[in-house]
SETORDREN-633377 format. One line per 8 residues: number of its first residue (from 1); their letters; for each residue x, y, z of C-alpha. Coordinates in nm, 3 decimals. Example, Ala and Ser with C-alpha at 12.3 -4.5 7.8 and 13.67 -1.06 7.14 Angstrom:
BEGIN
1) AS) 1.230 -0.450 0.780 ~ 1.367 -0.106 0.714
//
This chain:
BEGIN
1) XXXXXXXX) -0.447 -3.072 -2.258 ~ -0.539 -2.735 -2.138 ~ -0.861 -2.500 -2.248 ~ -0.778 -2.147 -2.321 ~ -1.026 -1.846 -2.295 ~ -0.966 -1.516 -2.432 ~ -1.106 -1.268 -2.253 ~ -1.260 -0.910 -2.405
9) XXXXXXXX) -1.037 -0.672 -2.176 ~ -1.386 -0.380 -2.165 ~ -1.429 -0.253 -2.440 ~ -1.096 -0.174 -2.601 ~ -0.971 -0.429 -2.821 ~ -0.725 -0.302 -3.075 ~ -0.816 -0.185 -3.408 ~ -0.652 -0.227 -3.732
17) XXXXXXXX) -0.563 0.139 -3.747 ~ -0.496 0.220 -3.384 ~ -0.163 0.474 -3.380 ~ 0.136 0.343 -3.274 ~ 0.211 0.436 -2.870 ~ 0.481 0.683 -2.879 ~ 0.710 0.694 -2.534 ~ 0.971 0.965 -2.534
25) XXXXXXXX) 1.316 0.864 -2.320 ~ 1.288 0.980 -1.949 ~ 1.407 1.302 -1.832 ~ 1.791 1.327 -1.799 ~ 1.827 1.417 -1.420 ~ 2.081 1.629 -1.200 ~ 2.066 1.345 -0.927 ~ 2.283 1.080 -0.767
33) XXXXXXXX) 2.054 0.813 -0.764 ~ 1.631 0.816 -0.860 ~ 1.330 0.630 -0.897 ~ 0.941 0.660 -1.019 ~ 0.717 0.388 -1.008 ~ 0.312 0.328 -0.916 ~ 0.192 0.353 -0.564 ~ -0.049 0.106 -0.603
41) XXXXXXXX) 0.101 -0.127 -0.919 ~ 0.500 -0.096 -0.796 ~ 0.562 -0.067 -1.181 ~ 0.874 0.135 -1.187 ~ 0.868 0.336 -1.464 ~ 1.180 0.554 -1.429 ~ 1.534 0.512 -1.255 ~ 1.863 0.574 -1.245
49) XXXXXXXX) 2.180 0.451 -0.985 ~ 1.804 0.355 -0.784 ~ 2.031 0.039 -0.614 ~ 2.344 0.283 -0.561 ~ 2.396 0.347 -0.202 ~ 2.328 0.703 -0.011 ~ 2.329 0.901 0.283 ~ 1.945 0.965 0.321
57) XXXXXXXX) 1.977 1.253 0.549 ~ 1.629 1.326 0.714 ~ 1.452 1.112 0.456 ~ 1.573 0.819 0.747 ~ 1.250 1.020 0.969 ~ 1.000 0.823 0.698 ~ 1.075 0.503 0.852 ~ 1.074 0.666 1.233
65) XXXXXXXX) 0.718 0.805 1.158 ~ 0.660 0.457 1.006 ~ 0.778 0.254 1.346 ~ 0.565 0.529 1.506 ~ 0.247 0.478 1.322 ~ 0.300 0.102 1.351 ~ 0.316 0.133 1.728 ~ 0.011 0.370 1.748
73) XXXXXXXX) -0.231 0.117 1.505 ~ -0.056 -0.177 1.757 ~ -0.247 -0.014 2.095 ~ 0.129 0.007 2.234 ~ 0.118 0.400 2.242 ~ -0.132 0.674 2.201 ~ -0.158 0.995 2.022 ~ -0.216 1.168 2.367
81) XXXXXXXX) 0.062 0.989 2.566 ~ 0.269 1.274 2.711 ~ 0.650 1.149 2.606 ~ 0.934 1.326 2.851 ~ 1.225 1.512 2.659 ~ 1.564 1.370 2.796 ~ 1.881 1.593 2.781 ~ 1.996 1.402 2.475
89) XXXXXXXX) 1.658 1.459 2.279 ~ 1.688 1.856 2.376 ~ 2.043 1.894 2.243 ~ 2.038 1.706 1.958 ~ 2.140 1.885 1.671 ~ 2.018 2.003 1.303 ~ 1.675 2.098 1.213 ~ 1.431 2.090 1.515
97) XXXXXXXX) 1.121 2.137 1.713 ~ 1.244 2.349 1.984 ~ 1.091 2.123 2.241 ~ 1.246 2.149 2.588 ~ 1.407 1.932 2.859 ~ 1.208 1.833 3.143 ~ 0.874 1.872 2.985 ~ 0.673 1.621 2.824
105) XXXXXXXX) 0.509 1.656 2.492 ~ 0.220 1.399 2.312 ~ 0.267 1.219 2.061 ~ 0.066 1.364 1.812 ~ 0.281 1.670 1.845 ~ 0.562 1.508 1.858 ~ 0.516 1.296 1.493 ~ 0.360 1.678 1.346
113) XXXXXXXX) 0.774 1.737 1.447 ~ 0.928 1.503 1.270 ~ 0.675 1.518 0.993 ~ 0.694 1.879 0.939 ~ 0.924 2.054 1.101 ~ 1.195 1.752 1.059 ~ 1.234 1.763 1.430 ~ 1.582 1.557 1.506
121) XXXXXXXX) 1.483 1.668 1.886 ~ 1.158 1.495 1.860 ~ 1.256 1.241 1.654 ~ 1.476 1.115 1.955 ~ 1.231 1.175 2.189 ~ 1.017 0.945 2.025 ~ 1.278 0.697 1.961 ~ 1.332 0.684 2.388
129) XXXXXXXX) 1.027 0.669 2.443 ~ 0.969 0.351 2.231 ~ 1.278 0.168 2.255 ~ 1.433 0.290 2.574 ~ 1.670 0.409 2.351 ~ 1.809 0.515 2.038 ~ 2.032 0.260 1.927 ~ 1.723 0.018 2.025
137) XXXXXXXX) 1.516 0.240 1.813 ~ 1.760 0.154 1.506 ~ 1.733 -0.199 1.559 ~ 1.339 -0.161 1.532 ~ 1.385 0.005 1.202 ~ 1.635 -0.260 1.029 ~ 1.409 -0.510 1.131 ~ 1.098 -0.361 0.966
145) XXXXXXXX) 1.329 -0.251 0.665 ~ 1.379 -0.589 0.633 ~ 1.039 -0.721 0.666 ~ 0.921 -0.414 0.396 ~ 1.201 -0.595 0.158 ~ 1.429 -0.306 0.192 ~ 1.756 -0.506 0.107 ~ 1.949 -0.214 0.071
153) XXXXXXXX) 1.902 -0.043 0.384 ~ 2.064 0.035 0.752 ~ 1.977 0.248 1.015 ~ 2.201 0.390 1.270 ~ 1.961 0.639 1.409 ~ 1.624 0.776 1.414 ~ 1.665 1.140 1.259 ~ 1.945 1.047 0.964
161) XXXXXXXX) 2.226 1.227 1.091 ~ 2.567 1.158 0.880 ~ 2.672 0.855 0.980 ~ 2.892 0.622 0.736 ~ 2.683 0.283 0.831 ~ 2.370 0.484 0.801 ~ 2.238 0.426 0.432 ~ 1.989 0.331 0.192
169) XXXXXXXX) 1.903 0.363 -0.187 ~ 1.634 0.524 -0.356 ~ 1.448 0.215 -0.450 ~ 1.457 0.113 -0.082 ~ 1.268 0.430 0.009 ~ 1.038 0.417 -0.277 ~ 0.974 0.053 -0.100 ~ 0.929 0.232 0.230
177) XXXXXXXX) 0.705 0.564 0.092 ~ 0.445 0.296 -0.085 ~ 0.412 0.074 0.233 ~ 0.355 0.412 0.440 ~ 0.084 0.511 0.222 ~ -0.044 0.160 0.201 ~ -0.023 0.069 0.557 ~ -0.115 0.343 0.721
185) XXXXXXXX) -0.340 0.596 0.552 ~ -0.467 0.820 0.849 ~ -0.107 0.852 0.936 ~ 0.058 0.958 0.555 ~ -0.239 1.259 0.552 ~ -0.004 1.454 0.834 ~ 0.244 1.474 0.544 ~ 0.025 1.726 0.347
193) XXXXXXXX) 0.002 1.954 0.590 ~ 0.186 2.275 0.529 ~ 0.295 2.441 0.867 ~ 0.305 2.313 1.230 ~ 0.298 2.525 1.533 ~ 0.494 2.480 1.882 ~ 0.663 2.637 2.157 ~ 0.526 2.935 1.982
201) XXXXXXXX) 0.752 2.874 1.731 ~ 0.592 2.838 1.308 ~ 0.741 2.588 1.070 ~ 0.683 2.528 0.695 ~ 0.676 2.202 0.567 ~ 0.998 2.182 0.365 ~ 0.860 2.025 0.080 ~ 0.784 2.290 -0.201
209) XXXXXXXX) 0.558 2.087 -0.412 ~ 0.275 2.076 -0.179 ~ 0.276 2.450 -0.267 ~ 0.358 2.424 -0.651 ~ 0.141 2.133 -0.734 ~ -0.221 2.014 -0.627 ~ -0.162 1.715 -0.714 ~ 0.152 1.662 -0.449
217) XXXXXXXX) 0.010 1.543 -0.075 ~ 0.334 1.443 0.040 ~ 0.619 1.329 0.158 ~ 0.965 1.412 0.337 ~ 1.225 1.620 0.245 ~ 1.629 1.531 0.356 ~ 2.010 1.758 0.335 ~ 2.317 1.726 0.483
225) XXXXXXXX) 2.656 1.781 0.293 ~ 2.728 1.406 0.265 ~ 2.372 1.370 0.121 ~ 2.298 1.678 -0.072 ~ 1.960 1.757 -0.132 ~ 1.669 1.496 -0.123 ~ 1.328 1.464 -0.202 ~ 1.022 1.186 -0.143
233) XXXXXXXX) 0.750 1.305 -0.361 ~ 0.419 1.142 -0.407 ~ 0.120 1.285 -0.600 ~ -0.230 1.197 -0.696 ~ -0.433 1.231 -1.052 ~ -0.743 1.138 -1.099 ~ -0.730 0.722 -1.011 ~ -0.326 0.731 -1.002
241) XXXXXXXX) -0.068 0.751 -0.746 ~ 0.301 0.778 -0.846 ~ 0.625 0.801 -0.613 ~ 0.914 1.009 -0.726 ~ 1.223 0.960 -0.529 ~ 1.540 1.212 -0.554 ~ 1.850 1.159 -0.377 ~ 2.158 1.361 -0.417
249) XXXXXXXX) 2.039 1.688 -0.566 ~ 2.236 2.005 -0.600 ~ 2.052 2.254 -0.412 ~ 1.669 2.270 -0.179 ~ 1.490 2.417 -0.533 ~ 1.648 2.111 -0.776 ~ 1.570 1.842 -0.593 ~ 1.206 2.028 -0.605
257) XXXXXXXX) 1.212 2.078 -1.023 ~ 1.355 1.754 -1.020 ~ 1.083 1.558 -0.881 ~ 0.817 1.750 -1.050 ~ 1.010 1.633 -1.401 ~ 0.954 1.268 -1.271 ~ 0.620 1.339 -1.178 ~ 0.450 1.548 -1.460
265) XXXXXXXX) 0.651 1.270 -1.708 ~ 0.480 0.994 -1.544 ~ 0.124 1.107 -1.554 ~ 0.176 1.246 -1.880 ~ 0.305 0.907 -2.055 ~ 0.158 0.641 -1.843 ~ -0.168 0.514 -1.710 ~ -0.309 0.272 -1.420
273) XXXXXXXX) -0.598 0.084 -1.559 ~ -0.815 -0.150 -1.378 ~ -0.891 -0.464 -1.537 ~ -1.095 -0.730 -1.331 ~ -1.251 -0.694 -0.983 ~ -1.147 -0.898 -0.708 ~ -1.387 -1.193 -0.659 ~ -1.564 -1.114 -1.040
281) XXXXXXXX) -1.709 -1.385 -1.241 ~ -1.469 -1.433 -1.542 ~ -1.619 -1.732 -1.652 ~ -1.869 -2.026 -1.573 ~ -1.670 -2.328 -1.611 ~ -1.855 -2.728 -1.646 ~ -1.781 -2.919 -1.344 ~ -1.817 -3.296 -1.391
289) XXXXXXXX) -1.974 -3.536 -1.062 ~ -2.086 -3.257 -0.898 ~ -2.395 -3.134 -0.698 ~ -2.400 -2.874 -0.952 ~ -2.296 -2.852 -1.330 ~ -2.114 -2.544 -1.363 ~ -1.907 -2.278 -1.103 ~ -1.780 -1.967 -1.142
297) XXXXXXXX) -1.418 -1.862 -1.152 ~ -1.216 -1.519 -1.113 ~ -0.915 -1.378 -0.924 ~ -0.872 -1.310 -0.582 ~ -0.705 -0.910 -0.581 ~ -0.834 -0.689 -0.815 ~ -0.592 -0.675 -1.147 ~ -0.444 -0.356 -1.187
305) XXXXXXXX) -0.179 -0.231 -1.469 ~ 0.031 0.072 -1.527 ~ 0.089 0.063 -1.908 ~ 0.204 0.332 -2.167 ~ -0.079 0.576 -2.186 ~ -0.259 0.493 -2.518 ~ -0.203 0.115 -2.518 ~ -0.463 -0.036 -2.300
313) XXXXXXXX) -0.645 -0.129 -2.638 ~ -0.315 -0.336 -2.712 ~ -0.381 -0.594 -2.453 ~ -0.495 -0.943 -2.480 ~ -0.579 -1.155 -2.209 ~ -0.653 -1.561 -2.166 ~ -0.753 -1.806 -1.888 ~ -0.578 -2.153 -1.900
321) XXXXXXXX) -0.807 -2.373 -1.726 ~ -0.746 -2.738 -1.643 ~ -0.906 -2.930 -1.894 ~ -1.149 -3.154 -1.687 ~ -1.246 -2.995 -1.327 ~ -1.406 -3.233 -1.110 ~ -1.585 -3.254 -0.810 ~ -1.556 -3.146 -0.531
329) XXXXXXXX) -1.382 -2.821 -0.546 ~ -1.362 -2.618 -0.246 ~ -1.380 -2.194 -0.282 ~ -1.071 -2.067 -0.340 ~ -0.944 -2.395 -0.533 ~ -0.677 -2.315 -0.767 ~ -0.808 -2.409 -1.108 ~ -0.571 -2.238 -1.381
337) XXXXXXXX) -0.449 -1.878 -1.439 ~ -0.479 -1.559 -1.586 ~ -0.255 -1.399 -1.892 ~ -0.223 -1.084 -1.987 ~ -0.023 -0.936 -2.249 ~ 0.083 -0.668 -2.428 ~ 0.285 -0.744 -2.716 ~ 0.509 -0.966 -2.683
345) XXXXXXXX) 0.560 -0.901 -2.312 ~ 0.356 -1.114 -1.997 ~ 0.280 -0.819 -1.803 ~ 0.003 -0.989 -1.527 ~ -0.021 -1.382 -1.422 ~ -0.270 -1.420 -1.153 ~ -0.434 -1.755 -1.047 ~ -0.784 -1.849 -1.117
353) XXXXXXXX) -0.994 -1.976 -0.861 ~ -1.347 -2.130 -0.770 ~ -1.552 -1.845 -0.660 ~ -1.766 -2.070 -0.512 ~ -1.782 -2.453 -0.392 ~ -1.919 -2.765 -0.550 ~ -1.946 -3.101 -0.352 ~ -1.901 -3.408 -0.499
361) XXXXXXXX) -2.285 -3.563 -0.637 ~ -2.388 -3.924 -0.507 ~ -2.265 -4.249 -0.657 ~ -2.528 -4.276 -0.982 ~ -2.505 -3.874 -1.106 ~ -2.084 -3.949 -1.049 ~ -2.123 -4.250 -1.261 ~ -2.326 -4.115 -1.550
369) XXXXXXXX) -2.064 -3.837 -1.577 ~ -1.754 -4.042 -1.593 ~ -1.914 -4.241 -1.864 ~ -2.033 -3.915 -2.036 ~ -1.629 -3.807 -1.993 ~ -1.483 -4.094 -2.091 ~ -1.695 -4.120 -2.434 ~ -1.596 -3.733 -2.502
377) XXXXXXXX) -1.247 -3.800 -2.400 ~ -1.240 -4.103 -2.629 ~ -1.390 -3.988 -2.940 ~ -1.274 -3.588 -2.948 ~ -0.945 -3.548 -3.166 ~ -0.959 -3.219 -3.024 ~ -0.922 -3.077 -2.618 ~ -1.213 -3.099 -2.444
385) XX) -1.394 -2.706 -2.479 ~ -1.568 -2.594 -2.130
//
């Protein structure tokens, strides 16, 4: 026996005449491999070859400013730490910061490097002056590819020079984009910012979308011939984040139109909808032999859904409860779960808990309820209704 509740999902049940949602096909892109999904839900909602493996060029300095913010939140370095440049750091080819040998620079110019000017010089800096070494540094970064579920994914070095064990995919670094912006917010705002000075030398951010679109705040731009021409795009509309990932283009101004295709398609055809706060009252459920005669139950996150835009009126929601709760239940008790659908498809299952506790009553109110049970149990032909 089980009790179901269906639940009034605001105010937009579906009418009799609601239109039919209407989803065109996805842009047909000039990539080798790319992705879309929802910052915040992880719904993908484009990709293609998004498992294939690639070079990722400098799109690898994502996860070296990700080690670096990590270390920086852990107390283990500070912005203003001066960092020495070694030889290797100074000579290090490809795109660069122009910082010099035998000087030290901080760390908050240093990340500004990689971020913006896609410093391999600083990049390596940073990587010695964290792990001793490079190779070290690489070993950080598998380790916390792994731990971010990037399956994928190996590093070889800290600036994504070609390298034929250095690889990932484009899911893995839509993974690794959404757990930057996640993880470490204060950090992920550098990647907006257009130009970065040093050495009395300018730089523009490579990424052209935080010029063509408003909406675009980061994130990291990659090229080398084994590569071609890549792009991690994120962008923010109203109460939605989406993450575009292009690997593969064939030139710096595709791999731009690209990613606005993904973008402007998303935002255009989907929406993120918020259905139930974390910790809100869903329902006040009967408890039986308790200190009190009723609790209420919800879900612990708040429930959040990227659906086709146009279709939140479609869904239908239901809690499955266990047919008799008892006392005592403890805050946080599992007591059943949450459905959502829409159509035929489960698209959310979260677990309902006790928002609050209820001990167990004394001997007499215990008894008169398992006699009041048993009769209802008895005599019912139908589930018990809460």
């Amino acid at each position: 026996m089980r009790c179901l509740i269906s639940l009034i999902l605001g105010c937009c049940l579906a009418s009799a005449t609601a239109a039919p949602v209407m989803i065109p096909a996805a842009p047909q892109l000039a990539t080798e491999g790319h992705i879309l999904l929802d910052a915040v839900t992880g719904t993908v909602l484009v990709e293609e070859n998004a498992d294939m493996r690639l070079a990722p060029a400098s799109l690898t300095k994502i996860m070296t400013s990700y080690v670096i913010a990590a270390e920086v939140e852990a107390g283990r370095i500070a912005m203003d730490d001066q960092v020495p440049v070694s030889i290797k750091a100074w000579k290090t080819e490809g795109s660069r910061m122009f910082i010099r040998e035998g000087t030290t620079v901080s760390v908050e110019d240093l990340i500004r490097g990689i971020v913006i000017q896609s410093g391999n010089d600083a990049s390596v800096a940073m990587a010695e002056y964290i792990a001793g070494d490079e190779a070290t540094f690489a070993d950080i970064m598998n380790q916390v590819a792994q731990q971010l579920g990037m399956t994928r994914s190996q590093f070889r070095n800290a600036t994504g020079l070609p390298d034929e064990a250095h690889y990932t995919t484009a899911k893995d670094m839509s993974i690794l984009a959404r757990a930057l912006i996640r993880d470490y917010p204060s950090h992920y705002q550098i990647y907006q910012e257009k130009y970065f000075s040093y050495n009395d030398i300018r730089q523009p951010n490579r990424n052209r979308l935080l010029w063509a679109d408003d909406s675009v705040d980061g994130i990291k731009t990659g090229h080398t011939d084994a590569a071609g021409y890549c792009l991690v795009a994120s962008a923010q509309r109203k109460d939605m984040r989406l993450i575009s990932v292009v690997m593969g283009a064939t030139s710096e101004r595709s791999r731009a139109t690209e990613s606005q295709k993904l973008l402007n398609y998303g935002f255009r055809y989907f929406e993120s909808v918020k259905l139930y706060e974390a910790l809100e009252g869903l329902r006040r459920v009967k408890v039986w032999g308790g200190m009190h005669t009723s609790l209420d139950v919800g879900i612990e996150s708040t429930a959040r859904l990227t659906i086709p835009r146009g279709s939140r009126g479609d869904l239908q929601a239901e809690i499955i409860l266990q047919p008799v709760i008892n006392a005592p239940i403890e805050q946080g008790q599992v007591l059943g779960e949450l459905s959502v659908r829409l159509g035929d498809d489960e698209v959310l299952v979260r677990p309902v808990v006790a928002l609050n506790g209820v001990q167990a009553a004394g001997w007499m109110s215990s008894m008169i309820d398992a006699v009041h049970l048993f009769f209802l149990e008895t005599f019912s032909g139908d589930p018990l209704e809460i």
